[in-house]
Each structure stands twice: as structure tokens, then as C-alpha cells.
SESE-328606 format. One record per residue: residue in one letter; z, x, y of N, C-alpha, C in turn. Coordinates in steps of 0.05 Angstrom, whole numbers, plus 5000, padded with zeros to 4 digits. Atoms other than C-alpha are relative to their C-alpha. Example, Ala and Ser with C-alpha at 12.3 -4.5 7.8 and 13.67 -1.06 7.14 Angstrom:
BEGIN
A500050184976515652464910500050185024S499949844976514352734979501449855022
***
This chain:
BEGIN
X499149954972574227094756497650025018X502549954983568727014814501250265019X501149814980567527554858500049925027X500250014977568427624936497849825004X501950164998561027334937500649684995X500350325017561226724901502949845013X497650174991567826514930499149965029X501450054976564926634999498449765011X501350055000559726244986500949684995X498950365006563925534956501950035025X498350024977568125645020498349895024X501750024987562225615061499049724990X500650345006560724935022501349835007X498050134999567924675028498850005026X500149944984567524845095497549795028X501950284988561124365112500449804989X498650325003563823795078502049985014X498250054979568923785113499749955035X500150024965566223835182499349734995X501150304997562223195156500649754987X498150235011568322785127501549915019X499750144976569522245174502749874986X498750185010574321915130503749995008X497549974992582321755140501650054972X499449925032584521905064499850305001X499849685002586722705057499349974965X501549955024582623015009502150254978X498649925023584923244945497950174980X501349865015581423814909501250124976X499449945033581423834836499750334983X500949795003581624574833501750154993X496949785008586425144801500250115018X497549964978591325314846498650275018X500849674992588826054847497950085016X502349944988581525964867500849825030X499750124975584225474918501350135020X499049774981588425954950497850205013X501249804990583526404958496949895014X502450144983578425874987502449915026X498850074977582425635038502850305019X497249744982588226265059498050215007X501449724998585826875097502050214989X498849785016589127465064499850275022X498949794978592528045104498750334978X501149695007591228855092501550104978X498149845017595229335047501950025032X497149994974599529355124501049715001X499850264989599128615128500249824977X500450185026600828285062499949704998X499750254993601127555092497249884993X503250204997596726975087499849815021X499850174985594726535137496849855000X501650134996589226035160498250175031X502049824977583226235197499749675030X500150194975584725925272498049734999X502850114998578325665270499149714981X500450185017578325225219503249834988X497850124998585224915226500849725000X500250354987583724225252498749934968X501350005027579124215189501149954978X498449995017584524325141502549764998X498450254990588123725173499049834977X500550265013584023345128500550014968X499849965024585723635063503049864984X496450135016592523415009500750294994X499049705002596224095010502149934977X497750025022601323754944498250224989X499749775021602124314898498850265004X501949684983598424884943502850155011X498049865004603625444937499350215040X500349864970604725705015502050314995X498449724995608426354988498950205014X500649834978607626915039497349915016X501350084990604926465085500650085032X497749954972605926725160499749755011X499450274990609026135196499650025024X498850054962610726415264497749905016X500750164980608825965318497449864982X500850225021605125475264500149825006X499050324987604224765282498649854978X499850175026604924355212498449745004X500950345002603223705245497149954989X502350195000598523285218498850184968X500149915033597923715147501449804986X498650275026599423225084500550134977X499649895028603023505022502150264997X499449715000605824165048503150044996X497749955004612224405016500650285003X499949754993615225015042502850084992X497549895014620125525008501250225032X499349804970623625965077499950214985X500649665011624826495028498250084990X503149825007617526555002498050005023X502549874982614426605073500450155006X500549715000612327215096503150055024X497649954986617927535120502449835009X498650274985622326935125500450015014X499749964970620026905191498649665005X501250305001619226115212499650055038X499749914977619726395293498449765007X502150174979616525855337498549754992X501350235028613825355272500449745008X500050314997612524625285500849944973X499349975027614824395218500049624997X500550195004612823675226499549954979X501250045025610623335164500550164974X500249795031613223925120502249964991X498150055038618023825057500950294997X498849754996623124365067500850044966X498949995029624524624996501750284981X499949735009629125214990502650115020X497849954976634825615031498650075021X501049774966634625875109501350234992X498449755003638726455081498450185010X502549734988635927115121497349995010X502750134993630426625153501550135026X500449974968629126735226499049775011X499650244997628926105258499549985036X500250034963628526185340497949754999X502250154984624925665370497649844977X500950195022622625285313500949754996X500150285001622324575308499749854975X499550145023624724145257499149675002X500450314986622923465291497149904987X502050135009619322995231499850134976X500849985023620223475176502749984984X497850105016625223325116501150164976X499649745012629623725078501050175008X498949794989632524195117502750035002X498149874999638924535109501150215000X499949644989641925075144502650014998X497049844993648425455140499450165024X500949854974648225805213501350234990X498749645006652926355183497550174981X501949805015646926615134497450005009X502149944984641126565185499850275009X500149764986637927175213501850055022X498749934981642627475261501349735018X498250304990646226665266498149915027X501249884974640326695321498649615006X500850354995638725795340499349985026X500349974970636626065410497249745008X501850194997631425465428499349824972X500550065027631025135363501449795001X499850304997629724345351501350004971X499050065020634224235302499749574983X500050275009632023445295499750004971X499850045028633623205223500850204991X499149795013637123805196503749965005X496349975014644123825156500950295018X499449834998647724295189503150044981X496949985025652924575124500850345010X499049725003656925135156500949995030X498749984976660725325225497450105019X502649874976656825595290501450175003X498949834979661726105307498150334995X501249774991658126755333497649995006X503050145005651926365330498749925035X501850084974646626405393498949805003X501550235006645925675406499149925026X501350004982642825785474497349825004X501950235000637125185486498749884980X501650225023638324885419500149775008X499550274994637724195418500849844969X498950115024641823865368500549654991X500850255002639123155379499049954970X500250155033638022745308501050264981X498049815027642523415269502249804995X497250095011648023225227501450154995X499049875007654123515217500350275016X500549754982654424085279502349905010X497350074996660624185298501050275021X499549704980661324695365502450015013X497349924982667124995390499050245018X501149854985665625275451500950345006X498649785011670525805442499250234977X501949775023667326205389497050074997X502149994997660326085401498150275015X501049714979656126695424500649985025X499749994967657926945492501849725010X499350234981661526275505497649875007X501950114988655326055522498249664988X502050195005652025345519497949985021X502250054977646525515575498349854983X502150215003641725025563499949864975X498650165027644624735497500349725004X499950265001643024025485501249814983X496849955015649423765452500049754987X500450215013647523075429499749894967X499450105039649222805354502050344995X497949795004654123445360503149965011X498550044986660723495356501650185018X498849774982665123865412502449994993X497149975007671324095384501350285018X499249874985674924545437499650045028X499850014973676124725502497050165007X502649904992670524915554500150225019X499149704982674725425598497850244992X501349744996670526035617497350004983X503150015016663725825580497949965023X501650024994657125805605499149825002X501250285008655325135623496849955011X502950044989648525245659498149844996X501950195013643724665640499949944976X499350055031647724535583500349625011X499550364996646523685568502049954984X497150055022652823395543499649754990X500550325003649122595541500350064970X499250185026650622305474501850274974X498449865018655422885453502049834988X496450105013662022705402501550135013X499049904992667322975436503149954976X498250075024672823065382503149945011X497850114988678122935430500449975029X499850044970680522775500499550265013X500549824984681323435517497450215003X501449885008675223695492497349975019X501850164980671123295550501750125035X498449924973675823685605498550235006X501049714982672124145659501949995024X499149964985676124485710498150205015X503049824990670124785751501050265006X499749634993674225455773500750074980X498649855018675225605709497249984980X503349935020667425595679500250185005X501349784993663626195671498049965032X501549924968660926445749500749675010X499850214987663125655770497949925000X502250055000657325455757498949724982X500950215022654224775732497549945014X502749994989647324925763497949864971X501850125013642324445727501149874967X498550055020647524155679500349715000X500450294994647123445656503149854978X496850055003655223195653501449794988X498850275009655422495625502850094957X496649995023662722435582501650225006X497249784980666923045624501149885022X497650104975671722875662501350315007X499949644984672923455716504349905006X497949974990680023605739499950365005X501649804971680324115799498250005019X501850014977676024295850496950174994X502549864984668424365863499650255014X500749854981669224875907499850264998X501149765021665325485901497749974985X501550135021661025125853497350015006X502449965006654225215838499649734983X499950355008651624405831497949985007X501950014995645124455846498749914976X501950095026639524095793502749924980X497650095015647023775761499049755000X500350315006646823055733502949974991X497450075003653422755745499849754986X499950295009651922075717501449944979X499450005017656121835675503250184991X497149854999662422355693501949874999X497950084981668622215719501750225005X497649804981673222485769498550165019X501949784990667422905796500749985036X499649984969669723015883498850205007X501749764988665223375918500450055030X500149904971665523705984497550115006X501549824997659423936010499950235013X500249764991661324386059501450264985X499049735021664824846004498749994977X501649975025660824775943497450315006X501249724994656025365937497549995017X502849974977650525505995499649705010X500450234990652024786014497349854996X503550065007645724625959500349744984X500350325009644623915939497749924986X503550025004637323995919500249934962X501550035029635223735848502949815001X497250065010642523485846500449664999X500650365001643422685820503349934996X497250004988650822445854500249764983X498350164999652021835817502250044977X497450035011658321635792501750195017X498049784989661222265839501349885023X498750154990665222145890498650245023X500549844978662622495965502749975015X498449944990668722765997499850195024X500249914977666523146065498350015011X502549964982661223226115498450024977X501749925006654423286093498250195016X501049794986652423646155499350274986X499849735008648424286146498850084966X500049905035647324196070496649965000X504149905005640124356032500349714984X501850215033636423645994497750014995X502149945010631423675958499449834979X500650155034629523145906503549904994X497750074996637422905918500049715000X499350385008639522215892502349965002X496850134989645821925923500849724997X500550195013644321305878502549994982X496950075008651520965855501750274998X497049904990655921555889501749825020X498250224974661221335936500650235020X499149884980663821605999496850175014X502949864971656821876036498949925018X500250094981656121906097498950205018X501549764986651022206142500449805027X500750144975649722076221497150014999X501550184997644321616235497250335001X502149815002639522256251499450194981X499949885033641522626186498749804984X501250185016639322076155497349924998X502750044992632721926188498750244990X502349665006630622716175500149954967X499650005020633422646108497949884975X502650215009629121986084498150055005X502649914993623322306105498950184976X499749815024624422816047499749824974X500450015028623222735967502849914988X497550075015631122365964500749815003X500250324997633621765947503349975012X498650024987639021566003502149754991X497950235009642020905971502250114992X496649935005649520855973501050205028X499349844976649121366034500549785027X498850244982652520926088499050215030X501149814972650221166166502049895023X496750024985655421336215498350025024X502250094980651921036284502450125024X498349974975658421316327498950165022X500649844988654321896358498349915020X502750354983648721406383501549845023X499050084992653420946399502350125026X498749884986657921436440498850105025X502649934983651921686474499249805014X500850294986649420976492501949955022X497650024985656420936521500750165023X500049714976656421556567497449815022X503850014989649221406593501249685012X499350294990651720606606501750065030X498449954978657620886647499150135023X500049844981654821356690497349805010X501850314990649020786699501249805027X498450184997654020336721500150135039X498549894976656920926778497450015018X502249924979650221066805498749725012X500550274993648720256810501950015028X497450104977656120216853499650185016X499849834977655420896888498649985020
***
């Protein structure tokens, strides 16, 4: 067995070959497992039993073959895998099956999530992964890239608050059971939607390339969300029935809806800003209302006067499809002509 010294000391060797290996081939050290561990992991206290990599030498380690280098009680949280070659990881032998925040690119999932902790951890590139959401830490998928991951098991009670369930398989949300009702900022894509959406949280929830498991499962009735609200929500495949009004539609992406009628002078604070109208239908004045970054690009029915329009285009929005109502101009021109006319004859 070497001694603190002497291991110090071939670490300090590793350590300059490596700065001065230019090569694209990950290196492969012919070394027992044990001393390798303890050349490359930093090692925690009697408080801190974890192992991890010294910051510092991270990029460095990019260039090594991590097959058969045992990552048990490895701390993961907020870890960024990419660009490591070899690395197979067990959830229940890292430290604390805590994966919190983990890039997990390139890594070879090999083992359960049972009693993992998972927030905000990114699956996008690594292979292997299968989760039951019922035996996760506290069901907790609050920001968490689920790309490439089986999902085997229900969501109900499960915080799936700004997952994104792009390239998952097998996710199957009913909005109805889901924590709080809530899909705020839940990105719903390669998922399917089985249930109604009455009284949920749709807040900057994307619905683009959701399944929708049936007709009705794609039905919003806007006074019947949580707070009326589809502030920064991107809508393609709902079809609304009811009224806008009241509604919080600000930073919304209708594209792709149907049925969507808007009024502006009743929608909420008369705010249009971030908001992208096509496919909607404009149903009243626009007078008075806030834009901001407002795209009226394939809606129908908008219609501003000629000077709304001029102030408008001047702003950060794209006016196409907005038709310009010249009667006020024109009415004006008409006054001013006539009384022209009287003062010619008088």
C-alpha cells in the first residue's frame, strides 16, 4: 500500500502528462482500480464522506477512459458529465443519491432512481435511464430534462413544474392529479395528455408536439384555468371554447390553436406584449392596448387606425395581417374639404 506521499507524488506525474497530451484518443490507465481512485478522486472528511474531482483539474480528466472506474459515493450535484468517456453510474451508489442539477451527457445509467433526487438534472445524451416517478425523492421532476429516459410508472402527485419531456418515452400526464394541478412551465412534448385541463396551471406550459389522448383532452375553456391565466404559454393543439376575457395572454404563442377570439379591450390590462396572434382570431378594438415584441403574423380580423399603426410599426412588432382603418383621416379630410368649399362661396 503507498502512503499519502508517494501517491501525491504519481498524481503530480499523471497530472503533467496530461496537461501535455495533445491527442484525440481517451487515455486508458492500466492501473488497479484502488490506486486509481485515489489518484484521480478528492476524498471528503469524516463530515463529508463523498468523493469528487478537484475543479481544477476537470477539463484534464476529459481526456482520460473512465470504463471500469467505480464512481460510488461520487457527489454529482450540479456535475457536467459531458465530454467524459466510459463513465457508468449507479444513482444508488452516489453520494447521497443526490444527482440535483447533473449534466449526465455521455454517462451509462446503470442502476435504479429509487430515493434519487433528481431536480434539474439533465438526461439529454445519456443512456439507460429509467425512472418510476412514484419512487423518486419526494416524486420531485421540478426542471428536469428528461431527454432519452423510459418513464415506467404514473406522475400523479409528482412536481413536474419546468420538466421538459422532449425525446421521454412513455409519460403519460393527467393534469388532474399532478402536483398542485400545475404544468407552469412544463414542456409537454413526446408526452401524453390524458385528461382534462380545467383549473390547472397553465403558465408557460408548451403543449408543441404533445399526444393528446383524446379530443377532449386538447379543450381549454380560459375561465376555467387556474387565475385565467395563459401568460407565456405556448398553445399549439388546444382548441379553446369560451371566452378570453379576463385573461392573462401576454408572452402566449397561439400558433397552431384553434378557436382562440380575442378581444383586446377585455383581456387582462389590455397587454399584448411578447404575445404571437397567429392563427387567433382579433375580435375588438385594439385601441389603448400595451405591444411589445407583438406579432399579428397570420391572425385575422386586426384592425388598427392608420395612426395606431404608424406609432405601433415604429415599435419591436410585426404588424402583417393588421389591416388599417383610413376612415378617421378620411373623415377629417372630409370636414376640412367642406368647410374649404364654404369659405371659397362665402
Amino acid at each position: 500500500m503507498l502512503n499519502k506521499k508517494r501517491i501525491d507524488e504519481l498524481k503530480k506525474v499523471l497530472i503533467e502528462n496530461l496537461k501535455n497530451y495533445e491527442g484525440e484518443e481517451k487515455i486508458k490507465l492500466n492501473i488497479s482500480p484502488k490506486l486509481l481512485d485515489k489518484l484521480i478522486f478528492e476524498k471528503g472528511n469524516k463530515y463529508n464522506s463523498c468523493k469528487k474531482f478537484d475543479k481544477n483539474l476537470i477539463e484534464l480528466y476529459r481526456k482520460l477512459d473512465f470504463t471500469g472506474i467505480s464512481f460510488d459515493g461520487f457527489n454529482a450535484v450540479d456535475f457536467d458529465f459531458s465530454g467524459f468517456y466510459g463513465v457508468k453510474l449507479n444513482p444508488q451508489t452516489l453520494y447521497k443519491k443526490n444527482l440535483c442539477g447533473a449534466t449526465l451527457r455521455d454517462v451509462e445509467i446503470n442502476g435504479s432512481f429509487e430515493d434519487c433526487y433528481i431536480a434539474r438534472t439533465d438526461f439529454t445524451g445519456s443512456k439507460g435511464a429509467v425512472i418510476n416517478p412514484q419512487t423518486i425523492y419526494r416524486k420531485i421532476l421540478y426542471k428536469t430534462n428528461l431527454n432519452g429516459v423510459v418513464i415506467d410508472g404514473p406522475l400523479k402527485d409528482c412536481n413536474i413544474q419546468y420538466a421538459n419531456f422532449t425525446g421521454s418515452k412513455g409519460a403519460v400526464v393527467i393534469p388532474q392529479i399532478v402536483y398542485d394541478k400545475s404544468l407552469f412551465g412544463t414542456i409537454l412534448c413526446d408526452a401524453t395528455i390524458a385528461g382534462s385541463l380545467e383549473g390547472c396551471m397553465l403558465e408557460n406550459a408548451n403543449f408543441e408536439g404533445a399526444i393528446f389522448k383524446d379530443y377532449k383532452c386538447r379543450i381549454i375553456d380560459p375561465q376555467y384555468i387556474y387565475e385565467k391565466s395563459l401568460s407565456g404559454a405556448t398553445l399549439c393543439g388546444i382548441r379553446f371554447v369560451g371566452s378570453l376575457n379576463g385573461c392573462d395572454i401576454k408572452g402566449a404563442d397561439f400558433t397552431g390553436s384553434e378557436e382562440a377570439k380575442i378581444n383586446p379591450q377585455r383581456i387582462f390590462n389590455k397587454d399584448l406584449s411578447n404575445t404571437t396572434l397567429t392563427d387567433a382570431t382579433i375580435a375588438g378594438s385594439l385601441d389603448g392596448c400595451t405591444f411589445d415584441n407583438t406579432s399579428f403574423k397570420g391572425s385575422k380580423g386586426a384592425v388598427m387606425y392608420y395612426e395606431q399603426y404608424c406609432e405601433v410599426q415604429r415599435g419591436n412588432n410585426d404588424l402583417t395581417d393588421v389591416k388599417i382603418n383610413y376612415e378617421y383621416l378620411e373623415t377629417l379630410e372630409e370636414i376640412n374639404k367642406t368647410f374649404q368649399k364654404v369659405k371659397k362661396t362665402g
